[in-house]
N, C-alpha and C positions, 0 to 999 in steps of 0.2 A: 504493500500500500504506500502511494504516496505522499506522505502526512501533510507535506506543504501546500496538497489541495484541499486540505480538508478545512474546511473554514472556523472550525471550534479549535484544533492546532495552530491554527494561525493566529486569532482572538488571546487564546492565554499565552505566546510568544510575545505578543504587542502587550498584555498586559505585565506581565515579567517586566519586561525591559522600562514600563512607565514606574512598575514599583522598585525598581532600581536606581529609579531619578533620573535617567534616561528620554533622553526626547524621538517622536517616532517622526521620519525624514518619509513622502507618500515614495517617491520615488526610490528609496531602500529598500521599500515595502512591496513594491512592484518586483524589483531585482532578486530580491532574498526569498518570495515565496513565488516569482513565475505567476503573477495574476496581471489583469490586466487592468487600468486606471480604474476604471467601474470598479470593478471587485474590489480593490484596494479603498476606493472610495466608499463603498458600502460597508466594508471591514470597519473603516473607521467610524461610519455612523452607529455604529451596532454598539462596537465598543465605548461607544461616547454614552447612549442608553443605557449600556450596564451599569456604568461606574456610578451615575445618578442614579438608577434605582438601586445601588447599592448602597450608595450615601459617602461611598468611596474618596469622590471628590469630580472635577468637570475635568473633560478631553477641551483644552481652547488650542486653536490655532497660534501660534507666534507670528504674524506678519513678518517681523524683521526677520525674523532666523527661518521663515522657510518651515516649518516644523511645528508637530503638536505636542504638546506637554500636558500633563497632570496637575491640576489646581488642586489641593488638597481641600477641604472644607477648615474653617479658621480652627486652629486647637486640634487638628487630625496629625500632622506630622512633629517632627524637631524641626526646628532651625540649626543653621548654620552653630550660632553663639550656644544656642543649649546642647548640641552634640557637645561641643566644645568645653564649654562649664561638665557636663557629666563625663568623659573620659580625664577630665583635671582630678574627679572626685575618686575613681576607681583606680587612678594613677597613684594619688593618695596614701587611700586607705590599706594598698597591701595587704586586702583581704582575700583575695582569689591566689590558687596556683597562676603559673605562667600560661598554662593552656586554657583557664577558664579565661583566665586576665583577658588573653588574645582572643577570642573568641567574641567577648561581650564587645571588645574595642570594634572588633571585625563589624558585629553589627548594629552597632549606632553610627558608626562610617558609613554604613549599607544605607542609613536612612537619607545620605544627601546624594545629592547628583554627582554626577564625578568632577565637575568642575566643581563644587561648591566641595569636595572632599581635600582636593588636593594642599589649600589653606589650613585646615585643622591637623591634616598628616605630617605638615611642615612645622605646626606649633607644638605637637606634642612626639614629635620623632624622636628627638634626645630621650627624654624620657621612658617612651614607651619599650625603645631598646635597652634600657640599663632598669627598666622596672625590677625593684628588689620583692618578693613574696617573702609573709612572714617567712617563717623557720619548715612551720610541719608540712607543708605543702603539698596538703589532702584539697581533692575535688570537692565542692562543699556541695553546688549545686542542687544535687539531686536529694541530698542529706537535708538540706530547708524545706525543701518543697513539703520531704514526707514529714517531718515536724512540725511545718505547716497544717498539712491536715489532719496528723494528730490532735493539734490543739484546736483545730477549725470542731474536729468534730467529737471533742470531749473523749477523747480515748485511752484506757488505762493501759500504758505504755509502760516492757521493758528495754530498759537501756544498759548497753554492756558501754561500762567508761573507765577511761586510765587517767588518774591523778596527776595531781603535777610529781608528785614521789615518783612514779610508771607502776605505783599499784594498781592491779585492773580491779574493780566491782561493780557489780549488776547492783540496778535500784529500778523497781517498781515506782511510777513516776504519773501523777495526771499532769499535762504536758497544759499549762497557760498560756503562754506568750513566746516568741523569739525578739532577739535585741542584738545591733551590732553594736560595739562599740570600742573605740579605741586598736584598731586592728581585727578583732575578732566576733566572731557572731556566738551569741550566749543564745541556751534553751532557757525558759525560767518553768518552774515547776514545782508542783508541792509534793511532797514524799508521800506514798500510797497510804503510810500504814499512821501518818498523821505524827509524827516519831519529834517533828518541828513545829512550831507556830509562827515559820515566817519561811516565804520561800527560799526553795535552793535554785543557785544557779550552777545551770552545766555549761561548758566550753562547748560549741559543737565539733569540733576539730579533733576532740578524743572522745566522740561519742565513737566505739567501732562497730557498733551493730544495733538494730532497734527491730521492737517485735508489738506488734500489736495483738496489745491481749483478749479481744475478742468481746470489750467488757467496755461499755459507756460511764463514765462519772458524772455527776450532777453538781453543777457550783452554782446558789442564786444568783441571778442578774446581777443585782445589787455588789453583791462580793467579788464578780470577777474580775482578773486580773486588767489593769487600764496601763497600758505601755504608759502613755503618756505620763502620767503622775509617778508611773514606779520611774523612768528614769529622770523626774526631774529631783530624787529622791537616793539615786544609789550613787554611789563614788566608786571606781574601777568595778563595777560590776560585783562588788560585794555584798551581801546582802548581811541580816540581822535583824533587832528589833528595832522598827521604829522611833526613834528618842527627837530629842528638839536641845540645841547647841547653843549657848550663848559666845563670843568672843569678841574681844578688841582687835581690829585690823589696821594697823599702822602702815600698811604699803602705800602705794602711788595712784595704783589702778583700783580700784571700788567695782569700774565693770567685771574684770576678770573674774570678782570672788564671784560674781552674777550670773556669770558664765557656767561657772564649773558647780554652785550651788543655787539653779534657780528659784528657791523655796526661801530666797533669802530675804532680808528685811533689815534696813538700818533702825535702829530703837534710839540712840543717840548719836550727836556729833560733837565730839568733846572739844577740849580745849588744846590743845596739843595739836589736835590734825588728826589726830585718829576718830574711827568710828564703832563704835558698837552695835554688832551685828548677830540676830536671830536666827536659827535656818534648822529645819524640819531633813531631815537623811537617816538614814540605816546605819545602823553603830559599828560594823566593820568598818566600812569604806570610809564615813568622817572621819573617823578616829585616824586610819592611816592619814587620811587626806591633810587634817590638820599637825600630824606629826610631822608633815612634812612643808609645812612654811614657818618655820625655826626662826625668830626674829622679825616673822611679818605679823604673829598671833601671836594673842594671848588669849588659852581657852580660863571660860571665867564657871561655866557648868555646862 
């Protein structure tokens, strides 16, 4: 069979090539499939109907260039500047291996035309070649997804996981939330057997096996886990109990403590220059946190 007569083979080449950011030339179109101005010309009307009833985006003509292109519908694709902004972020964060890393780069590239690609390829070349991946440099991927719908779908989860020691142990786990942060992507989750009153967090990167126990868990609405608040609440991903901090902050910057403690609140501004400052976090990770600005705090309770 000759696929290039066949006019539904020809329809999704032309579409390929528009979702590649590529413009359709009629006379390429004529050349490359052996049809004739009519056909090619009806090809393109056909195709110009799908993409609106699919909501796709419009087939318009370019006068200048000779050529039809793909209007996306406004908020349908990336731009130039937000490819660009998001492979900066992914460059970053050195959370993917090198093969995920390339892979995701590959296709948000994939979302601009090739003229409009060659600009962001040139901005983040240096980098994307010397990109450093943390250490473990496990495929996470497909490890989110199912964690993902663990927690999507309330599922009383085994997880085999190795400590930072390289001690392995299996925990029974109802699986709440996922969080990345600071290089790496955390499961959060409450212990099966209730053993805690405050969640645990796993690394996903030493989870090395998970098993779904065949078993739904029930958490009221009301109670369940809200990303949002727990991480404007945790410090390195530590968890604990709940407590509320008082200290004096004598540094420079007052945003930064804002930053890293959004729960924060100045209660006075003293005479010195310094401030006295409130903030609601999880008693692991404060505690480190403020152990570690030695001369900018003073914790007061």
């Amino acid at each position: 069979m000759d696929y290039k007569s066949d006019k539904t083979y020809r329809l999704l080449r032309m579409n390929e090539q528009l979702a590649r950011g590529e413009v359709l030339y009629k006379d390429a179109l004529i050349s490359a499939f052996g049809v004739t101005p009519k056909t090619a010309q009806r090809d393109l009307e056909s195709l110009r109907m799908y993409l609106t009833e699919t909501g796709e985006g419009e087939l318009r003509y370019d006068r200048k260039r000779g050529c039809y292109r793909l209007e996306r519908l406004s908020g349908g694709t990336l731009n130039v500047e937000e490819v660009f902004a998001l492979c900066k972020i992914l460059i970053e964060s050195r959370a993917f291996n090198r093969d995920e890393f390339e892979s995701l780069i590959k296709k948000l590239l994939f979302q601009l035309s090739p003229e409009q690609r060659l600009p962001v390829e040139a901005r983040i070349g240096n980098e994307r070649v010397n990109y450093l991946p943390v250490k473990h440099g496990k495929p996470l991927i497909d490890t989110l997804w199912t964690l993902a719908n663990l927690v999507t779908e309330q599922r009383l989860t085994r997880i085999w996981y190795v400590r930072q020691d390289k001690t392995p142990k299996s925990h029974v786990v109802k699986p709440v939330g996922i969080l990345f942060s600071e290089f790496y992507f955390y499961l959060i989750a409450w212990l099966a057997d209730d053993s805690r009153d405050f969640y645990t967090v796993f690394r996903a990167d030493r989870i090395t096996d998970i098993k779904d126990l065949g078993e739904r868990f029930d958490i009221p609405y009301a109670e369940r886990f809200n990303e949002a608040e727990f991480r404007k609440r945790v410090q390195f991903m530590y968890p604990g109990k709940l407590k509320r901090v008082k200290f004096v902050y004598r540094g420079s910057s007052v945003e930064a403590v804002f930053d890293r403690l959004p729960t924060a609140q100045i209660i006075t501004e003293n005479a010195d220059g310094s401030v006295t400052i409130t903030a609601e976090s999880y008693e692991d990770g404060i505690d480190m946190w403020l152990g570690m600005q030695r001369g900018w705090i003073e914790k007061i309770e």
